[in-house]
TINUZA-577080 format. One record per residue (C-alpha): y, z, x; residue in one letter. Coordinates in steps of 0.001 Angstrom, whole numbers, plus 500000, padded with zeros to 6 digits. Each point is the difference from the previous one (the first is absolute). Layout:
YZXa ...
This chain:
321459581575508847x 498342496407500409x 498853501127503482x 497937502820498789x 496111500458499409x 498248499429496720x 498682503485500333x 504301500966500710x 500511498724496695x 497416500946498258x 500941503788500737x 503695498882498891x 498671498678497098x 498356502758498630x 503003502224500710x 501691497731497268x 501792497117502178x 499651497161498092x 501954497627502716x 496541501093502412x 497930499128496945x 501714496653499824x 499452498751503669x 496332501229499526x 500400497607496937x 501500497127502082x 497277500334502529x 497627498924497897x 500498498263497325x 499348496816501506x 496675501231500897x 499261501379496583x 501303496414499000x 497463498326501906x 496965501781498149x 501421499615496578x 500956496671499618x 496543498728500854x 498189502104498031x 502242499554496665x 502397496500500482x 503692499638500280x 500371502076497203x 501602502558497446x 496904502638500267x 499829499011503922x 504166501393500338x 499098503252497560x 497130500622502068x 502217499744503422x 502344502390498567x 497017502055498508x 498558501051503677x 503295501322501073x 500265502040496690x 496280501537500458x 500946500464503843x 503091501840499370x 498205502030497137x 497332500355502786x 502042501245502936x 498985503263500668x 496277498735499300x 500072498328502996x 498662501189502869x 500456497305502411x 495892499799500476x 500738495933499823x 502687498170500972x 502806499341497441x 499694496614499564x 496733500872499568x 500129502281497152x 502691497617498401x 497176496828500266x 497412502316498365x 502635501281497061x 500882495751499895x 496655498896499456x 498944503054497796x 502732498891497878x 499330496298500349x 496254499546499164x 500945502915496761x 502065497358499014x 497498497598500261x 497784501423497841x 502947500463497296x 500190496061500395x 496517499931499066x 499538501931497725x 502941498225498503x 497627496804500455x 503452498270500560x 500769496768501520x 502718498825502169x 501289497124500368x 500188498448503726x 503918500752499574x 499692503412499407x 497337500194503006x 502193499028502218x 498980496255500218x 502801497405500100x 499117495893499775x 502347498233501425x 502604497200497922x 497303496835500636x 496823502198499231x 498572498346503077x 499883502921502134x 499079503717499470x 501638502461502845x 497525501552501054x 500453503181500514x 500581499907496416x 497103498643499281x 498261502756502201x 501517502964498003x 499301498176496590x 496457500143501394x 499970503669501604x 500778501089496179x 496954498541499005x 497921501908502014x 498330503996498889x 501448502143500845x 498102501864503226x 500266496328501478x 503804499407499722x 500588503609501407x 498115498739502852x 501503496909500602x 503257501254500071x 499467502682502363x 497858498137502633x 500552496237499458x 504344500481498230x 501065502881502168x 497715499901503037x 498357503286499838x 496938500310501977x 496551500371497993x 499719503674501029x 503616500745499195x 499433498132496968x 496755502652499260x 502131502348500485x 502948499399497930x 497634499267497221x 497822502759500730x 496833498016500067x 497380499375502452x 500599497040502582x 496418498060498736x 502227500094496379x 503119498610501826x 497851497147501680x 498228499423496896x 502681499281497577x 501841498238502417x 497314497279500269x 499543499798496133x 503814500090499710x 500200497032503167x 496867497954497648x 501646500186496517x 503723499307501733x 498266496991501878x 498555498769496357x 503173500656498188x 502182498150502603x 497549496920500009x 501647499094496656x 503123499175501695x 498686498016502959x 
């Protein structure tokens, strides 16, 4: 069953076979991966929210109507899900600490990995920027498939990813 087509499975699928369900599962939850993490840390919500797509997706099933891609329609119900939860976290007006962002120091505080240091930073950012990085600049989306997955217009794309680029640039200065 490994050998057959996403839209193979996805008839199986809604006929009730959860095994074609869970290869269309295994196919992309890396990619789904990919978009979350950046967007929300190595963390609790970021796992929930992982597991959330696939629930909405299954719920979803006979909603879709293959119009996109998969993936693609998984990366839009990821970052739907994603920047909701963002604005839970503010609204919230919580804080996290750079552990719970997914920042590690190493054991002589000399040295910051970092990639570490770049997601600590990518949770600092609004919103409509991170969702931008981490399509284009994380997960190498091209600026009109990023448009696209976003729904916005390409000027928007280009736009926030210079602001995002400036304030990242500012933000990493303070380790340099």
């Amino acid at each position: 069953m490994n050998q057959q087509s996403d839209d193979d499975l996805l008839e199986a699928s809604r006929r009730g076979d959860m095994n074609a369900f869970r290869i269309l599962v295994d196919r992309n939850e890396s990619k789904v991966a990919g978009i979350i993490k950046p967007m929300l840390g190595d963390t609790p919500e970021a796992v929930d929210i992982g597991q959330e797509v696939f629930i909405r997706f299954y719920e979803s099933l006979d909603k879709f109507k293959g119009e996109s891609s998969l993936s693609t329609y998984l990366i839009r119900i990821a970052i739907n899900l994603s920047l909701n939860e963002l604005k839970k976290r503010k609204r919230r007006n919580s804080f996290f600490s750079p552990e719970e962002a997914g920042m590690h120091v190493n054991a002589d505080n000399e040295q910051t990995d970092w990639k570490d240091v770049l997601h600590h930073e990518l949770n600092n950012l609004e919103a409509e920027f991170k969702s931008v990085v981490t399509l284009r600049m994380i997960e190498g989306y091209s600026t009109e498939e990023t448009a696209t997955l976003l729904n916005i217009p390409l000027g928007t794309v280009l736009s926030r990813l210079s602001r995002a680029q400036k304030k990242l640039k500012t933000m990493l200065a303070n380790y340099l």
